[in-house]
C-alpha positions in Angstrom: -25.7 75.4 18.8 -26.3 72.6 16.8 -29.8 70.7 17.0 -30.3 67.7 19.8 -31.9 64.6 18.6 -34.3 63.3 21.2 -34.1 59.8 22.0 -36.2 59.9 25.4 -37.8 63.0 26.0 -37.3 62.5 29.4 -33.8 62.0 29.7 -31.5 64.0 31.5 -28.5 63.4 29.4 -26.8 65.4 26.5 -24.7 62.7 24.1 -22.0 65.0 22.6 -20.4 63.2 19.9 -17.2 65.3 19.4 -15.3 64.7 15.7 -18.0 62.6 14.0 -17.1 59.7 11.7 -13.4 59.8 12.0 -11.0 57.5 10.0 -12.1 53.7 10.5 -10.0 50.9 10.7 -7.2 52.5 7.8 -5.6 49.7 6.1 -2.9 50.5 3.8 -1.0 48.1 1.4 2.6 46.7 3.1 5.7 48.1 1.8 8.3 46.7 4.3 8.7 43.2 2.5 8.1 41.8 -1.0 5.9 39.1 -1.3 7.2 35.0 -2.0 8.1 34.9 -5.4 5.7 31.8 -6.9 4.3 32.6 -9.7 2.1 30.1 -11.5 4.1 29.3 -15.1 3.5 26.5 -17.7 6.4 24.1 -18.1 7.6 22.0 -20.5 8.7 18.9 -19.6 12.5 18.8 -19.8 14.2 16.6 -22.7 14.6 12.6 -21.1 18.1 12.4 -19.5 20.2 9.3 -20.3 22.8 7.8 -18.2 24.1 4.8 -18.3 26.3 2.6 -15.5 28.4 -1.0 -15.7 26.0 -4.1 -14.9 27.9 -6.4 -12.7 27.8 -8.8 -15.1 29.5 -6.5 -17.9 26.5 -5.7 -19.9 25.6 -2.2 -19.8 22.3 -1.1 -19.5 20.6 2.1 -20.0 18.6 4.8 -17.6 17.0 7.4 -18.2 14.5 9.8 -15.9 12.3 12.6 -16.8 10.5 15.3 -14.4 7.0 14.5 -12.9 4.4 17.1 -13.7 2.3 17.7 -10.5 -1.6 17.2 -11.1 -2.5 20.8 -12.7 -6.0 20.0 -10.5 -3.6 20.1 -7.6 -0.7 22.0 -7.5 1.1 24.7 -10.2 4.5 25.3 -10.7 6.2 28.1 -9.9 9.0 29.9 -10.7 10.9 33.4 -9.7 10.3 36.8 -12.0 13.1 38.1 -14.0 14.7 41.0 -12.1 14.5 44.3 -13.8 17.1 45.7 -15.6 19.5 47.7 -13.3 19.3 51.2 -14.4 22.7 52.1 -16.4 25.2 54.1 -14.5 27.4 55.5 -17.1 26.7 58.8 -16.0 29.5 61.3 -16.2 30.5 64.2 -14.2 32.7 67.6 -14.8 35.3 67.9 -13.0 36.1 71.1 -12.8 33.0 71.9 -11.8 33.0 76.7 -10.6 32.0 76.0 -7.3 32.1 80.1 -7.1 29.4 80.9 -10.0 26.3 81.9 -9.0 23.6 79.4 -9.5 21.2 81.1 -12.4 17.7 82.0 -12.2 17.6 82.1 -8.8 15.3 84.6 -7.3 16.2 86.7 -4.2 15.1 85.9 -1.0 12.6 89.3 -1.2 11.1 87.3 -4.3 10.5 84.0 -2.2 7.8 85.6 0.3 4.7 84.4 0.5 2.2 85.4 -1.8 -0.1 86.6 0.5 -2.8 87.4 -2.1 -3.6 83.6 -2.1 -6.8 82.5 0.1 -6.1 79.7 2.5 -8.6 78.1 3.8 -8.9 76.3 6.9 -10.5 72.9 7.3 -13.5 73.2 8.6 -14.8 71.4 12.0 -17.3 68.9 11.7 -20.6 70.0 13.7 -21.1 67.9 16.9 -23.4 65.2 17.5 -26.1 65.8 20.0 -28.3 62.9 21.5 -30.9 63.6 24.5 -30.8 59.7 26.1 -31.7 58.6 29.5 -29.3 57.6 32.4 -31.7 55.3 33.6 -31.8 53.5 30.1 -27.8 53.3 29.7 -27.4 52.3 33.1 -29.1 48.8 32.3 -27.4 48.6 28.9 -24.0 49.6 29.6 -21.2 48.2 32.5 -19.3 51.5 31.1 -22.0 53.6 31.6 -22.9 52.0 35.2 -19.8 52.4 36.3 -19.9 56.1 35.0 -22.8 57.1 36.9 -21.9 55.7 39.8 -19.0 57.6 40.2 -18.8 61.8 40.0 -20.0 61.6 36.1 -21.6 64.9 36.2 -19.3 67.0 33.4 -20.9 69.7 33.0 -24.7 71.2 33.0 -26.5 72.9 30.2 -28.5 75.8 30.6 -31.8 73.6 30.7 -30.6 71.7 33.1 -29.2 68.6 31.3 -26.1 67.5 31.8 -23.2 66.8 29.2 -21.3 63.6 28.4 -18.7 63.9 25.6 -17.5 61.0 23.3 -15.5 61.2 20.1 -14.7 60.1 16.8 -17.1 57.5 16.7 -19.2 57.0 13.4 -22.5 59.1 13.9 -24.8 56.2 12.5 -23.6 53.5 14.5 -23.9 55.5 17.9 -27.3 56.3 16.9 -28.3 52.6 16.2 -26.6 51.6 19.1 -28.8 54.4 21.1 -32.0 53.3 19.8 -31.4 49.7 20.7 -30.7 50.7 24.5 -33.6 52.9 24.4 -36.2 50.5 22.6 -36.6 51.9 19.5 -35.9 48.8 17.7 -38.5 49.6 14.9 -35.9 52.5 13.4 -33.0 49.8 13.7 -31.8 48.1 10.5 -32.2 44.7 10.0 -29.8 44.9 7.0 -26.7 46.6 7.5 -22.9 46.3 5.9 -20.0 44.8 6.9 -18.8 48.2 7.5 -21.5 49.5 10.3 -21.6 45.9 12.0 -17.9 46.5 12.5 -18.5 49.8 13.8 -21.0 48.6 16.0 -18.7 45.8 17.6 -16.1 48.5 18.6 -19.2 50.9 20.0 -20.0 47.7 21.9 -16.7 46.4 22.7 -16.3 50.1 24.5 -19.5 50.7 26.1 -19.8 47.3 27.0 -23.4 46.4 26.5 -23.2 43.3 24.5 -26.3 41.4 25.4 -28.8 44.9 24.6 -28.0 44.1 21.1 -27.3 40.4 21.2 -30.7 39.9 19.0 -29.9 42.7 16.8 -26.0 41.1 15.9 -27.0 37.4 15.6 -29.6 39.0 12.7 -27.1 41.0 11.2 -23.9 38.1 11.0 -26.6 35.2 9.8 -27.6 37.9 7.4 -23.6 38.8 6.4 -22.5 35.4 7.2 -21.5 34.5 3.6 -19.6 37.5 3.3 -16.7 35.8 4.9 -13.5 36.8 3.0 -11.0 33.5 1.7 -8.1 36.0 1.4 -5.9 38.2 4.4 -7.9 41.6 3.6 -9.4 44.6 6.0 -12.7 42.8 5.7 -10.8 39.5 7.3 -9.8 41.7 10.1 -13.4 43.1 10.8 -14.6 39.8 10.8 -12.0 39.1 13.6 -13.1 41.8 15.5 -17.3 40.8 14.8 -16.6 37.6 15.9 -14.5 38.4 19.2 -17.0 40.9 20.2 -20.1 39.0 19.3 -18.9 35.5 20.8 -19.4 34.2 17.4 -17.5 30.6 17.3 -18.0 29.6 13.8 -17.1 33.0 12.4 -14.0 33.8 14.7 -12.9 30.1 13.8 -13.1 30.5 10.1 -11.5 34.3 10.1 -8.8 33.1 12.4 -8.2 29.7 9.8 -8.2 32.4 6.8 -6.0 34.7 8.4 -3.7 32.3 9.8 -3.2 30.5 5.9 -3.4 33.9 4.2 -0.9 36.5 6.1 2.4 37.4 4.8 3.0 39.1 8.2 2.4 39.6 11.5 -1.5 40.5 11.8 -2.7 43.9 11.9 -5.6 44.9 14.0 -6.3 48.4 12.8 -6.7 49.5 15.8 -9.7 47.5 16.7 -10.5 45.8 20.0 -9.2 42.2 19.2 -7.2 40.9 22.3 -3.5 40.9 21.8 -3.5 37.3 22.7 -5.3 35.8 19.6 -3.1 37.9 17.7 -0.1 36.5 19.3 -1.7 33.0 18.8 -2.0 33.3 15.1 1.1 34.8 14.4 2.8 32.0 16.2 0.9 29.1 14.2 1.6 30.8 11.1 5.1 30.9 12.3 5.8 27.4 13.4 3.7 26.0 10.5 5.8 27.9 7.8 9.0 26.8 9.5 8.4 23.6 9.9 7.9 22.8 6.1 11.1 25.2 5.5 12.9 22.7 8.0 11.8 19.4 6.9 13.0 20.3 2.9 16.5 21.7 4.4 16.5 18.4 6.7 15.3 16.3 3.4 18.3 18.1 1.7 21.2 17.2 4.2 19.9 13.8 3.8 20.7 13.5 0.7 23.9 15.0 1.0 24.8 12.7 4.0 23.5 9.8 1.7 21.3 8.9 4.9 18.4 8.2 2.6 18.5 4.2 1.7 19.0 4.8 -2.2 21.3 3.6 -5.2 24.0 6.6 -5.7 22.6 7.4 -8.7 19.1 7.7 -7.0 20.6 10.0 -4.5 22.2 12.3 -6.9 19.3 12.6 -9.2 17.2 13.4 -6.0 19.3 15.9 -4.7 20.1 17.7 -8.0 16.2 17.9 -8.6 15.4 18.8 -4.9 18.0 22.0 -5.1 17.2 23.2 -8.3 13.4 23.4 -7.5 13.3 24.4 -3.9 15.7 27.3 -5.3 13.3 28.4 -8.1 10.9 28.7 -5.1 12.8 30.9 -3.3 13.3 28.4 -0.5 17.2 27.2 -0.8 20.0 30.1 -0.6 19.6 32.8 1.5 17.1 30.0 3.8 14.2 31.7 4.9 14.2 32.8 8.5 11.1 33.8 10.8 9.3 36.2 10.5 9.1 34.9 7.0 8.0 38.4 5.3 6.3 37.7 2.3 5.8 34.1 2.7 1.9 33.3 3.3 1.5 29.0 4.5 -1.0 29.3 1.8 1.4 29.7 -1.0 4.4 28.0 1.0 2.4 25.1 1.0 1.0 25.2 -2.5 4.7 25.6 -4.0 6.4 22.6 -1.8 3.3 20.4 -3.3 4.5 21.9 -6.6 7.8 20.9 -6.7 8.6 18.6 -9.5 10.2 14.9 -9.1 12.2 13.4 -11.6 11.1 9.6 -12.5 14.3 7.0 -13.8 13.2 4.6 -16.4 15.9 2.0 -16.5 16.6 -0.1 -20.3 17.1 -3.5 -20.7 17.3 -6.5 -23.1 15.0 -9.2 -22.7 14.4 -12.4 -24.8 11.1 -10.8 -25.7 12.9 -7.1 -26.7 14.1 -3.9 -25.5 12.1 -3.4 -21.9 11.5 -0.4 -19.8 11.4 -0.7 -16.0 10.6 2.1 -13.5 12.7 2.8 -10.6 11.4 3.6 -7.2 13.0 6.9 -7.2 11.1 9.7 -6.6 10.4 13.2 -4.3 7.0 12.5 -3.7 6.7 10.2 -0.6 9.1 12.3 0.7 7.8 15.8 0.6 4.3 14.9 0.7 4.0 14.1 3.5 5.4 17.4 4.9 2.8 19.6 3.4 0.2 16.8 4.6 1.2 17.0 8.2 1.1 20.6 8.4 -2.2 21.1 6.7 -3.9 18.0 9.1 -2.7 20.5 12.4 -4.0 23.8 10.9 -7.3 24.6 12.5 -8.6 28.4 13.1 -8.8 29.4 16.8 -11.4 28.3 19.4 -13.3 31.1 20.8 -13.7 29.1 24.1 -10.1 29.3 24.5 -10.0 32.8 25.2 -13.1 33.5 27.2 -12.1 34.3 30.7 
C-alpha cells in the first residue's frame, strides 16, 4: 500500500488521489484554417500617374496622384505570400500493367507473425495519492465537501477504521496545497508559485468549491503573477481566463477577456477548464460583430464608389475605387468576401491592415502668371476608412466580471 501523508492526525478521512498529475489544459496548434495573410513588406512608392482632362475653357491641364504611405509608427503594409509551386504532375503510368504477377518480395503470411521474442512492456500505473484530512476541516472549507457529508458519503472503510474518498487526475501538488490551506498549515504553503499551479489551483477550487479558504492565499499569488499577463491569444491567456473567473479578479478577467477578444483567429478554446460557456459565447460574438463590421463598412465603402454615391469628381471616384480594390484585395479582404466565422482573421490584424491600406493623393498642374503650380486635390481614402477602424476600436472593451456574477 502506498504511504499516507498525514495532514491531521486526527482525521478520519483517507484522500485517494487516483491517476496523479494527468494531462493539463493540452493546447495544440490549430490546423483547421490558415491564418489572414498580412504580412508586413516594405513598399516602394509607385511611379506618379499622369492624366490629364479638357478645362472648360480649352486649356488642358495636368493631374497627376501618387500612393500615400501610412505612418510606419502606425500602421505597415501588407501584402499576400506567393503560393508555392504546385507539384508537377507529369507522372506517367503503364498501361498494360500484369494484374496476374505476383507482387515480389512478399513474405508469406507464416513469415508475418509476431515476433514474439520482443519484450513489450506495459505502461506502468502511477502510485496513488494518499492524504489523512479531517471531515470536520473540509466541511467548513468546502460546499462540495458539505454537501458530501451530509449525504451517504461513506465509500468505503479501511482496515483502521478510516474511511475512503477517491478523486482523480488532479495534479498531486496542487491538492496538497490546497489541503494544507483548509487544514491550517499555511506555513508549508508557497507564497511564490507559477502560472501553471495557480491555474491548477483555480480548477481544484472551482470543483471543490472553497474559494474564500484560499482567498488570502490567491490575491498573494495574482499580485505576485500579475505582470505575467500574456498580449497575444496563447494557453497562458486562457489560464488567466480561468484565474480570473474563479478568483473574482475584475482587472485581470478584463484584460484577458480584451487580449483574447483582439487576438483570436477562432472561436475560444477553454481546455477543458471551468470558464462559463457564457463568457465564451460573449467573446466570440464581439470578436465576431467587430470583424464584420469593418469587413461591411469597406464592401459598403466599395458599392459606393461604384454607385458614384460618394460626392466626388469622376476622376476622383475612379482613382478611389481602383485604389480601394486593389488594396483591400492584397489584404485578402475583396474576392471570395470574408464570411463569419472569419477563420484566420484575428480584429487585431483586421484592424492593423484596414489602417494600412494605402490612398492615392492627385496633384493637379497648372499655369500661373507666376509659373507652373501644383495644387492638391481633396481626394483621398483616409477620412473615409478611418474612421471605420476608429469606431470599432472606441467599442472594444474586455468583459466585466460583474456581468456574470449571479
Amino acid at each position: 500500500m502506498e504511504e499516507t501523508l498525514c495532514l491531521d492526525p486526527d482525521g478520519d478521512v483517507i484522500l485517494i488521489l487516483r491517476n496523479p498529475n494527468a494531462t493539463f489544459a493540452a493546447w495544440e496548434e490549430r490546423q483547421d484554417y490558415m491564418p489572414l495573410p498580412l504580412v508586413p513588406v516594405r513598399r516602394e512608392s509607385p511611379s506618379p500617374v499622369e492624366t490629364s482632362y479638357k478645362k472648360s475653357k480649352g486649356k488642358k491641364a495636368k493631374s497627376m496622384f501618387t500612393f500615400a504611405e501610412p505612418e510606419p509608427d502606425i500602421v505597415e503594409a501588407f501584402e499576400i505570400p506567393e503560393p508555392q509551386a504546385e507539384a508537377s504532375e507529369a507522372v506517367e503510368f503503364q498501361a498494360d500493367l500484369d494484374h496476374d504477377r505476383e507482387p515480389a518480395n512478399v513474405e508469406s503470411p507464416e513469415a508475418l507473425e509476431l515476433d514474439t521474442s520482443i519484450d513489450y512492456v506495459q505502461p506502468s500505473r502511477k502510485a496513488d495519492v494518499r492524504l489523512q484530512v479531517s471531515s470536520r476541516h473540509l466541511i467548513l472549507a468546502s460546499t462540495y465537501f458539505k454537501r458530501m457529508f451530509r449525504n451517504d458519503w461513506k465509500e468505503t472503510c479501511s482496515a483502521d477504521g478510516l474511511f475512503e474518498i477517491f478523486t482523480e487526475n488532479w495534479d498531486s501538488d496542487a491538492l496538497l496545497i490546497l489541503m494544507n490551506i483548509i487544514h491550517g498549515h499555511t506555513q508549508n504553503v508557497k507564497r511564490t508559485i507559477s502560472l501553471e499551479m495557480l491555474a491548477k489551483l483555480a480548477v481544484l477550487v472551482d470543483y471543490y468549491q472553497c474559494a474564500e479558504v484560499v482567498e488570502i492565499f490567491s490575491e498573494i499569488w495574482i499580485n505576485q503573477l500579475n505582470t505575467n499577463l500574456h498580449a497575444t491569444y496563447s494557453r497562458d491567456l486562457i489560464l488567466w481566463i480561468c484565474i480570473s473567473w474563479v478568483f473574482r479578479q475584475p482587472y485581470q478577467f478584463k484584460a484577458a477577456t480584451y487580449t483574447a477578444l483582439k487576438q483570436s483567429q477562432g472561436p475560444i478554446r477553454t481546455l477543458g477548464l471551468p470558464i462559463p460557456e457564457i463568457i465564451v459565447e460573449k467573446i466570440n460574438q464581439e470578436r465576431l460583430q467587430s470583424i464584420d463590421q469593418i469587413i461591411s463598412a469597406l464592401h459598403k465603402l466599395l458599392d459606393d464608389f461604384y454607385e458614384r454615391r460618394k460626392l466626388y469628381s469622376f476622376e476622383c471616384n475612379s482613382i478611389l475605387l481602383g485604389a480601394l480594390t486593389t488594396e483591400m484585395r492584397a489584404r485578402g479582404l475583396f474576392s471570395p468576401r470574408p464570411t463569419i466565422p472569419f477563420l484566420g482573421f484575428s480584429l487585431a490584424t483586421t484592424m492593423a491592415s484596414v489602417r494600412g491600406i494605402r490612398s492615392p493623393r492627385w496633384h493637379m498642374k497648372r499655369n500661373s502668371p507666376f509659373g507652373p503650380e501644383v495644387d492638391a486635390i481633396d481626394c483621398s481614402l483616409e477620412p473615409l476608412i478611418y474612421p471605420i477602424v476608429d469606431g470599432v476600436e472606441k467599442s472594444m472593451n474586455g468583459l466585466a466580471l460583474e456581468d456574470f456574477l449571479g
